[in-house]
Backbone bond lengths (Angstrom), bond angles and torsions (degrees), N, CA, C in turn:
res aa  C-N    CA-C-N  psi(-1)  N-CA   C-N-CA  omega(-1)  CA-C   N-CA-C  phi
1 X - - - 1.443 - - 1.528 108.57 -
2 X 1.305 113.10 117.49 1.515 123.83 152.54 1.609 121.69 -86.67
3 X 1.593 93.84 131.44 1.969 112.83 -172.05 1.359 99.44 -95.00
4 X 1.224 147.13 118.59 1.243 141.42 113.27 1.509 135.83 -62.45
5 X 1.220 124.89 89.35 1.492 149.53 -174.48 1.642 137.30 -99.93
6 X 1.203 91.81 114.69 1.851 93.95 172.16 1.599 127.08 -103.93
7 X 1.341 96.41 108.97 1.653 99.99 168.88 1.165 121.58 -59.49
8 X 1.395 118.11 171.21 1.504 133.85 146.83 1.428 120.72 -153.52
9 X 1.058 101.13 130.50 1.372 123.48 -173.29 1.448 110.13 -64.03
10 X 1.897 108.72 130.07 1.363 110.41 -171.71 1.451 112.63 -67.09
11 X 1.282 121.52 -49.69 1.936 132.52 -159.76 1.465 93.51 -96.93
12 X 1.212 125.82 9.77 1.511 109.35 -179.97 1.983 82.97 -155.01
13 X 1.034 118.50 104.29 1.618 129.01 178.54 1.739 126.01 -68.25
14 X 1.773 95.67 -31.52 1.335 110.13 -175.09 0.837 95.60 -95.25
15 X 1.875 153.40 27.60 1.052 126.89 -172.36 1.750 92.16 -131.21
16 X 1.365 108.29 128.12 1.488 123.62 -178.67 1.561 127.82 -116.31
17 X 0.858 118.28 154.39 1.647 120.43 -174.13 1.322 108.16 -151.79
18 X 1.060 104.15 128.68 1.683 133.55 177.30 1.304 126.95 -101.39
19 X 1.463 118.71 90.44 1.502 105.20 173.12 1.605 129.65 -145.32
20 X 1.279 137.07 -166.17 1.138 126.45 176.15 1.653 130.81 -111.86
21 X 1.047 156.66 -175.14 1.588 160.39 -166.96 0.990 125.45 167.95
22 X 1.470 135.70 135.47 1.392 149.65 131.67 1.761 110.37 -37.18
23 X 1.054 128.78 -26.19 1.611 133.68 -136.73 1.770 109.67 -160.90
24 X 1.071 113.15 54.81 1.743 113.08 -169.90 1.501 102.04 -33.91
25 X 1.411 106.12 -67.67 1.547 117.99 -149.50 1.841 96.05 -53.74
26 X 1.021 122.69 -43.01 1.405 124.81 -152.69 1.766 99.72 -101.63
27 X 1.554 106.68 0.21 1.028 120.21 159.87 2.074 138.41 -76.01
28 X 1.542 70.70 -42.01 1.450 101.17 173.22 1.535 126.16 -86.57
29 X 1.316 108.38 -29.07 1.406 108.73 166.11 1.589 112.05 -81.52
30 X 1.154 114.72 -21.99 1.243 99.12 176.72 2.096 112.19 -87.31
31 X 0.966 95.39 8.22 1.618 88.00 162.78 1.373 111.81 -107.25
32 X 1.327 123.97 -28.00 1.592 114.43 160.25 1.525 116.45 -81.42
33 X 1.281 113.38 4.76 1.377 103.51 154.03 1.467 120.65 -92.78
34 X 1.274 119.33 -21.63 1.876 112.62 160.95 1.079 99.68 109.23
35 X 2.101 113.86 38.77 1.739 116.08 -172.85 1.483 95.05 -114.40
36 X 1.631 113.30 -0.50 1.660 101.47 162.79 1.256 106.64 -124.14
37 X 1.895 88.61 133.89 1.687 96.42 -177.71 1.684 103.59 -60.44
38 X 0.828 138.32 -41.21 1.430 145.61 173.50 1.377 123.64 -32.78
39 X 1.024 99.69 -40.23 1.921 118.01 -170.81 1.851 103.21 -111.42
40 X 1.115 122.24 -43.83 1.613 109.72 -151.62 1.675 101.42 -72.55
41 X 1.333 125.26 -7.36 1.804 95.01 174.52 1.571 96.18 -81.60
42 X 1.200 134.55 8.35 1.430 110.08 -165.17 2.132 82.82 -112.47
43 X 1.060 123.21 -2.14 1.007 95.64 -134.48 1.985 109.96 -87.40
44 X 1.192 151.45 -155.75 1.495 124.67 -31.09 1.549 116.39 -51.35
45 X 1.426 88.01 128.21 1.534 98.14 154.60 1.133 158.96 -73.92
46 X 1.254 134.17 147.37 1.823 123.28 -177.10 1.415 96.07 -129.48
47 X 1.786 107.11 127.25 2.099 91.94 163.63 1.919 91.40 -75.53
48 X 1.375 74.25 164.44 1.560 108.94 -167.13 1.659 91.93 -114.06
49 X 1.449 130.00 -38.76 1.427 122.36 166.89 1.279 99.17 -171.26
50 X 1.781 125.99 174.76 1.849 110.48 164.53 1.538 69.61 -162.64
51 X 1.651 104.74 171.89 1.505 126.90 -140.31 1.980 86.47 -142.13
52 X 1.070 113.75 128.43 1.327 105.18 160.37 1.249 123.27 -96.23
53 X 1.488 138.18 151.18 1.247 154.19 177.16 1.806 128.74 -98.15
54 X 0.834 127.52 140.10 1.427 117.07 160.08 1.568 112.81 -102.23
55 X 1.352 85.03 -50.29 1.784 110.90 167.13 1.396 101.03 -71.33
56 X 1.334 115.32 124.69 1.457 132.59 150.02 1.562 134.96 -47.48
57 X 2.330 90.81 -61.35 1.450 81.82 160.40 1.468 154.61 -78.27
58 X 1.526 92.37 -26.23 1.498 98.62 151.94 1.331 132.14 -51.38
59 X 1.341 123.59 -26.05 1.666 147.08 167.01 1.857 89.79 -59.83
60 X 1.165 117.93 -73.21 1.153 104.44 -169.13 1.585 109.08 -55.66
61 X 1.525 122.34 -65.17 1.120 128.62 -169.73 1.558 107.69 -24.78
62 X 1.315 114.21 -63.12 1.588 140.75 179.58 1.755 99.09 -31.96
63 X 1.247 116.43 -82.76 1.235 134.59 161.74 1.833 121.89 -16.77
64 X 1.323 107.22 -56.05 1.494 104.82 174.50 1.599 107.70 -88.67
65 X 1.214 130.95 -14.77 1.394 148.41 152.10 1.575 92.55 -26.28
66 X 1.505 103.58 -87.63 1.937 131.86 -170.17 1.701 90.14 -34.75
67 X 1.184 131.63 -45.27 1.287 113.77 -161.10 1.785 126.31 -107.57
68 X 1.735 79.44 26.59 1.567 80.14 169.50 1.732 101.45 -98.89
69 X 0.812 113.91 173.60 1.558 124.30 154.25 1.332 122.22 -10.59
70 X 2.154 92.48 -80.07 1.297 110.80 -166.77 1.751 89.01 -69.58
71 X 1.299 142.81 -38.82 1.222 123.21 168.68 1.400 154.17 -33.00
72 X 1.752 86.34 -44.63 1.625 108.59 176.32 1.880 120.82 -84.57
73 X 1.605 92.44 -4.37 1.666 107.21 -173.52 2.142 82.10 -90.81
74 X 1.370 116.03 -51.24 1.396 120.26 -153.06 1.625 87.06 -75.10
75 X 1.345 152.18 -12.47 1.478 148.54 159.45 1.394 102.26 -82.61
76 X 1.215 139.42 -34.30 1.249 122.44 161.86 1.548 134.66 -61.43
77 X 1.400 83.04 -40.93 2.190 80.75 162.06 1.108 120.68 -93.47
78 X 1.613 146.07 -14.92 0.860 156.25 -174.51 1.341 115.97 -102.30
79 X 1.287 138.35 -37.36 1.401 128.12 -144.91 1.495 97.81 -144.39
């Protein structure tokens, strides 16, 4: 199973992160532990939602989808 997942940052609300995993849980603690440069100034974290996969590439596809524009408008009404 492939996760496609969006955070949100607890002390900062508007701040979101989009990404992918084999492994949510061990995924997620390691961004509130401050092991992605990407995530730890915003961090503790909250997922905001994640999507399961069977398909991988569609997992990915999905994923670079979320971070276009028209993506991040279609997670705002949807997800």
């Amino acid at each position: 199973m492939k996760y496609v997942y969006i955070l949100q940052s607890i002390n900062y609300p508007q701040k979101f992160y989009i990404g992918s995993t084999n492994d949510l849980k061990r995924r997620f603690k390691e961004h509130n532990e401050g092991k992605s440069i990407h995530t730890n100034r915003f961090k503790p974290w909250r997922i905001e939602t994640y999507l399961g996969f069977s398909n991988s590439v569609k997992a990915n596809k999905f994923e670079v989808y979320l971070k276009t524009c028209s993506g991040r408008t279609f997670a705002k009404r949807h997800l």
